[in-house]
ZANUFI-137792 format. One record per residue (C-alpha): z, x, y negated; residue number from 0. Coordinates in Angstrom, 1 decimal, always signed. Each point is the difference from the previous one (the first is absolute). Layout:
// ZANUFI-137792
(site (Z, X, Y), NUM);
...
***
This chain:
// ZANUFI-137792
(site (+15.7, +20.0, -19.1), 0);
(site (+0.6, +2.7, +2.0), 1);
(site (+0.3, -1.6, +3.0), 2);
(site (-1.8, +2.0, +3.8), 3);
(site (-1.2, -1.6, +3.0), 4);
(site (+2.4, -1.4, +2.4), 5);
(site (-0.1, +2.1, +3.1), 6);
(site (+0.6, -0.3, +3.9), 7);
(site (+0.5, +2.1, +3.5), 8);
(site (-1.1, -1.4, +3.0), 9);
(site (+0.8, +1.1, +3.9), 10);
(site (-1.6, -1.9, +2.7), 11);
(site (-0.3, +0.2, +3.8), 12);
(site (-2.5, -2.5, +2.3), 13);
(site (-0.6, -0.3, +3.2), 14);
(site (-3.2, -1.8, +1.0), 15);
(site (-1.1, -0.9, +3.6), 16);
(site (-3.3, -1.5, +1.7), 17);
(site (-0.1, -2.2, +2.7), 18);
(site (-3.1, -1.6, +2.4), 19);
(site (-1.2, -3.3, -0.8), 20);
(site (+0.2, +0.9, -3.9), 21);
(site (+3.5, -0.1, -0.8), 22);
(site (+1.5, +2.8, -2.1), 23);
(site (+3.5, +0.4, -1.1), 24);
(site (+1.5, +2.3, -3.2), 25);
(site (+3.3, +0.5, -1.2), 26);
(site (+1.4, +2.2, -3.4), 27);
(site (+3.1, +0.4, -1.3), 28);
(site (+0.1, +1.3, -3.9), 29);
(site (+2.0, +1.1, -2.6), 30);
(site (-0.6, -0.5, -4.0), 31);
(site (+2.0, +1.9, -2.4), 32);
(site (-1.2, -1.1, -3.7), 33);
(site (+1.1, +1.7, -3.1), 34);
(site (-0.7, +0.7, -3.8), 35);
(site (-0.2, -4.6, +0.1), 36);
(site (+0.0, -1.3, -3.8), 37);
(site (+3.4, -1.8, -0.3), 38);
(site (+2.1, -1.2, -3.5), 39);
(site (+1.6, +2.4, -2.3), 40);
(site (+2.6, -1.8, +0.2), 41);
(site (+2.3, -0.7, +2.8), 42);
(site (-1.6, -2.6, +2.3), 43);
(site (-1.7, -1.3, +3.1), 44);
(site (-3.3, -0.1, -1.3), 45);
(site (-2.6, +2.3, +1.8), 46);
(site (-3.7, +0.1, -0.2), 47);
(site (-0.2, -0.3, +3.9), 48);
(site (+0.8, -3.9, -0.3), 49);
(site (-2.7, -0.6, -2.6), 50);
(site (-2.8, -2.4, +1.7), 51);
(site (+2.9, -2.0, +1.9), 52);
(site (-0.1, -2.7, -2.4), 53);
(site (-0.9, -1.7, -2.8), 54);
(site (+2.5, +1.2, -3.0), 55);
(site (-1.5, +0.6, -3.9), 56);
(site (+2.3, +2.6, -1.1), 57);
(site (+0.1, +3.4, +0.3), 58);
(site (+2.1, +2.9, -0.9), 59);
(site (-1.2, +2.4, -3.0), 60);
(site (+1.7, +2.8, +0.8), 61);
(site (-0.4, +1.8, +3.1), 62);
(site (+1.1, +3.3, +2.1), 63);
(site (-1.5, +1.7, +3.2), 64);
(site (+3.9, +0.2, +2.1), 65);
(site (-0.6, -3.2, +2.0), 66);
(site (-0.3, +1.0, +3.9), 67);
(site (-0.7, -2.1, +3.6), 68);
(site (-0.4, +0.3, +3.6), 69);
(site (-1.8, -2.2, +2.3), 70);
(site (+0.0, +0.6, +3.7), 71);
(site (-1.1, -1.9, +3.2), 72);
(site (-1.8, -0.5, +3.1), 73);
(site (-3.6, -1.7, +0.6), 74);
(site (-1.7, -1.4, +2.9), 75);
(site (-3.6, -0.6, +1.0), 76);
(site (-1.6, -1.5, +3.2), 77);
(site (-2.9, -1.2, -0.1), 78);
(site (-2.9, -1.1, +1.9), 79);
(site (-3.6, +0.6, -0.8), 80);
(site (-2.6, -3.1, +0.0), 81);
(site (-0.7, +0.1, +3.7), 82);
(site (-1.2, -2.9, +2.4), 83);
(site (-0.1, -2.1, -3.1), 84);
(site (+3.4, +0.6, -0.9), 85);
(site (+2.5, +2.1, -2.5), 86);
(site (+3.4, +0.2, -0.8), 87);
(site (+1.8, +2.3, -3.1), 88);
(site (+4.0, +0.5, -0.1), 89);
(site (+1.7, +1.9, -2.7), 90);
(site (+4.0, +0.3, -0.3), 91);
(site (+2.1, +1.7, -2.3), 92);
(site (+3.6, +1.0, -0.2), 93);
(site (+0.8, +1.1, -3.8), 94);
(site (+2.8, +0.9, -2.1), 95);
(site (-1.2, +0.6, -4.1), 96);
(site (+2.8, +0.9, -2.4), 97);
(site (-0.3, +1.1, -3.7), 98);
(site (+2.7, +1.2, -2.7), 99);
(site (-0.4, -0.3, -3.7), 100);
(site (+1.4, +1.4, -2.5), 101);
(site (+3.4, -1.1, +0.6), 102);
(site (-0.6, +2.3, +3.1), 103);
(site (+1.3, -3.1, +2.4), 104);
(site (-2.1, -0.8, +3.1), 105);
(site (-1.4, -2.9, +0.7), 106);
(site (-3.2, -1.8, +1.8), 107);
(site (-2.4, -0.5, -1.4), 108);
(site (-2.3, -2.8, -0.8), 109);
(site (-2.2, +0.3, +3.0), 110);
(site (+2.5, +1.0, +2.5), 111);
(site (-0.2, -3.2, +2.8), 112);
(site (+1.1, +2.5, +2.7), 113);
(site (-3.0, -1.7, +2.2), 114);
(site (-3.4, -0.9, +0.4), 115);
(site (-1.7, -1.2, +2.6), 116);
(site (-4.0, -1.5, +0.3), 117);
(site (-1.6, -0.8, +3.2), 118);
(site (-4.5, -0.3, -0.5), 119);
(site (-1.9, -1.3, +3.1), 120);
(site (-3.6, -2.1, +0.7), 121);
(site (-1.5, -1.1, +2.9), 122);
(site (-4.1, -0.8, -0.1), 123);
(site (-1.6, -2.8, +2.9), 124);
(site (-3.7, +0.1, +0.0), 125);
(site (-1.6, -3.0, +0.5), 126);
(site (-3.5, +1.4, +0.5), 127);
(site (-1.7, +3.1, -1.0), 128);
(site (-0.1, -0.8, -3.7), 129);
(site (+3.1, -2.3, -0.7), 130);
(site (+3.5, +1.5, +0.2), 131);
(site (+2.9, -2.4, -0.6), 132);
(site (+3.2, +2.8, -1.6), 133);
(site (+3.8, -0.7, +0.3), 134);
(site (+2.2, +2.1, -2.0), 135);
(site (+3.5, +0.3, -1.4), 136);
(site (+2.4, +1.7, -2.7), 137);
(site (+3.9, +0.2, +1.1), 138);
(site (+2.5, +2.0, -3.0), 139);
(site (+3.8, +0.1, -0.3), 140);
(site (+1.9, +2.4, -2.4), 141);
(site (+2.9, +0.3, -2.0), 142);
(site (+0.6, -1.6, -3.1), 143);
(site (-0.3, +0.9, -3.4), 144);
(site (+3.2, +2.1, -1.9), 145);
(site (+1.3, -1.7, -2.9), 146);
(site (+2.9, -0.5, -2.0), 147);
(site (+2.4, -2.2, -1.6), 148);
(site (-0.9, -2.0, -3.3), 149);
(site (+1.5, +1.0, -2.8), 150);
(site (-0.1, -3.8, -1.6), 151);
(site (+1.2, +1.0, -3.6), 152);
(site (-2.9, +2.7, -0.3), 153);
(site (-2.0, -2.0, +1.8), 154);
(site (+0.2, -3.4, -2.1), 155);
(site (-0.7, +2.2, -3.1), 156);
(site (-3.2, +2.2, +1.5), 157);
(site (-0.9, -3.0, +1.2), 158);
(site (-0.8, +1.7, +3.2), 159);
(site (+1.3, +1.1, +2.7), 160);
(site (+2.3, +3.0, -0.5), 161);
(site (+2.4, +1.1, +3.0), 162);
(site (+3.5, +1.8, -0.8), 163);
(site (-0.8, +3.9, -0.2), 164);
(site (+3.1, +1.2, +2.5), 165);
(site (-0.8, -2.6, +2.6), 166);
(site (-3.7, +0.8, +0.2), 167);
(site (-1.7, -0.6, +3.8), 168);
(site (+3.4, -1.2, +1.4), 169);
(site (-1.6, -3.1, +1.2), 170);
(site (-3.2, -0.5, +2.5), 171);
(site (-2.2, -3.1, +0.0), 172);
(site (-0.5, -1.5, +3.6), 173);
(site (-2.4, +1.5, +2.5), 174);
(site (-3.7, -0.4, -0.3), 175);
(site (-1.9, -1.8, +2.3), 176);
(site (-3.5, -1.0, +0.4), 177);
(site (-2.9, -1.1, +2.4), 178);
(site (-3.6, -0.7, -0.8), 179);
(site (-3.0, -1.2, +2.7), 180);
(site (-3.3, +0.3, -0.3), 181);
(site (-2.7, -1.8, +2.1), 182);
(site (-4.3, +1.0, -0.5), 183);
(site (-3.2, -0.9, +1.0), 184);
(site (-2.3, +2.6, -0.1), 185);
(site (-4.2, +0.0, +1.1), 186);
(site (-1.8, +2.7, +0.0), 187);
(site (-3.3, -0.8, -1.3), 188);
(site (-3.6, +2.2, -0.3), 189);
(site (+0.5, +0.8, -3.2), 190);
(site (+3.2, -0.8, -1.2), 191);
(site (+3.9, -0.8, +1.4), 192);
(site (+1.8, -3.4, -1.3), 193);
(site (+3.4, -0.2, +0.8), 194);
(site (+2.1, -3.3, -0.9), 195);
(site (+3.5, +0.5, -0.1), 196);
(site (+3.5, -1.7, -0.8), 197);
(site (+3.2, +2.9, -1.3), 198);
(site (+3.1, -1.9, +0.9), 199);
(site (+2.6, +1.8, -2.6), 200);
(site (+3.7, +0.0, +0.9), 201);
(site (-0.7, -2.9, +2.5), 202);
(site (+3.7, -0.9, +0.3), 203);
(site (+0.4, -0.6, -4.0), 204);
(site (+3.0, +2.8, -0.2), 205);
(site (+1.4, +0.1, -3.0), 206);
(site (+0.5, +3.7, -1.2), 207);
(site (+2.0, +0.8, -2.9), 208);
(site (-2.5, +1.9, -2.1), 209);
(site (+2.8, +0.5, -3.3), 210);
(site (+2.9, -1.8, -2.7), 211);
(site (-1.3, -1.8, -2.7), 212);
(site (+2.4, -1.2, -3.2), 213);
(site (-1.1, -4.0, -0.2), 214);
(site (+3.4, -1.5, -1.7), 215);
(site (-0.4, -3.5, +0.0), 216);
(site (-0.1, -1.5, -4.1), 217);
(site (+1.3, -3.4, +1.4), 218);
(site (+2.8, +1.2, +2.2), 219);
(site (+1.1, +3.2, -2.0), 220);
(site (+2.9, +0.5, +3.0), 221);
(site (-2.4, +0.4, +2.9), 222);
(site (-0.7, +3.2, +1.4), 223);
(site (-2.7, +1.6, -1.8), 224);
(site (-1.4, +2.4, +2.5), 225);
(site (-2.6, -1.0, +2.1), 226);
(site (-1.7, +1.5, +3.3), 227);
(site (-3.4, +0.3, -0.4), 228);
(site (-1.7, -0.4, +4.0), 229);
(site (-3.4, +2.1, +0.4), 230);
(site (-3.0, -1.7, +1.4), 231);
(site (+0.1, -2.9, +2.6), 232);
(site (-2.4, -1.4, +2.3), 233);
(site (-3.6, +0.8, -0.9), 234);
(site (-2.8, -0.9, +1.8), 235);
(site (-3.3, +1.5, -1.4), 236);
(site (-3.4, -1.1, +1.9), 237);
(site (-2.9, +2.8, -0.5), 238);
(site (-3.6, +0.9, +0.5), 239);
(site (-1.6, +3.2, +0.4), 240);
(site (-3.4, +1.3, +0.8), 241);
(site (-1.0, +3.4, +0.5), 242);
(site (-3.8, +0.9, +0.0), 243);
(site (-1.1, +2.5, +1.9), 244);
(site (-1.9, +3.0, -1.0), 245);
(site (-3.6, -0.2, +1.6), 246);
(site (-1.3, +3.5, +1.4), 247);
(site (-2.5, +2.3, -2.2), 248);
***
């Protein structure tokens, strides 16, 4: 009740360049000054900026527009276009994202990895005028994941996992890393386009932390009940597609 939208200020300067044989480069560097952020009444690290970051079921009932952040950094394009049957897409970033709550201490926030990286490229080899035989690829690294440390007493009764309030985002989960390949047939028919194709997801089986989970164990009370929960692993997924073409009026 009561409450206004959360607000923002942005400055931003790029530099963008264009080069023969289809390669381009751009650059920007930014600033983000965000303001009027929902946060506790009550002293605390809680801000409305982290919200999405995880998987938590409680939420504060009583909230104030005084939170505040900043995020700031420098991004990186080159690309080049689909030419001579090939293309090739890298974005960097160099980022710094703080927030304060309402206990007016700074500190990152959820998202802040402080790097991201992600490299796109295909190459296409005809085998004749209608078949076309496609090699492509998916490269990202990034920072890890802010998080905290468990508060076990509040955790064990929530039954969920609940991290202490003054050492929020302290801790950072290991890098990210993943690679996926993915191999096509295509023909070109008269009247339609079939394309046969096999996605190779995160080929090397990585295993990314993806968040803590409480899982005490009812036989072994004394074990350590949190648990890292590892996003998806190797995925293969075969597919078929056919696109019908539209005949001329």
């Amino acid at each position: 009740k009561g409450m206004d939208f959360s607000k923002a200020a942005h400055i931003a300067m790029g530099y963008e360049k264009a080069f023969k044989k289809g390669f381009q480069i751009r650059t920007e560097v930014y600033y983000q000054h965000l303001y009027n952020i929902p946060v506790t009444v009550q002293a605390s690290s809680f801000s409305m900026i982290n919200q999405g970051s995880g998987f938590a079921r409680f939420f504060p009932d009583s909230l104030k527009n005084t939170g505040t952040g900043t995020n700031y950094g420098l991004e990186l394009t080159i690309q080049k276009y689909f030419d001579k049957s090939f293309y090739v897409l890298f974005t960097a970033s160099l980022y710094d994202s703080k927030y304060a709550g309402s206990d007016n201490i700074e500190r990152n926030t959820s998202y802040n990895g402080a790097y991201t990286a992600n490299m796109l490229f295909g190459k296409e080899f005809a085998i004749n005028a209608k078949q076309v035989i496609g090699i492509g690829g998916k490269i990202t690294v990034a920072g890890g994941k802010r998080y905290g440390y468990v508060d076990l007493d509040r955790t064990a009764a929530a039954n969920e996992i609940i991290f202490k309030d003054s050492l929020f985002n302290e801790r950072q989960f290991n890098d990210y890393f993943r690679a996926d390949l993915k191999v096509s047939w295509k023909l070109n028919a008269d009247k339609a386009t079939h394309e046969i194709g096999l996605d190779l997801v995160n080929i090397f089986n990585t295993k990314n932390l993806l968040t803590l989970a409480y899982a005490p164990n009812l036989a072994n009370p004394s074990a350590e009940p949190i648990a890292e929960k590892s996003q998806l692993g190797f995925l293969p997924i075969f597919y078929y597609r056919i696109s019908f073409k539209m005949g001329k009026r």
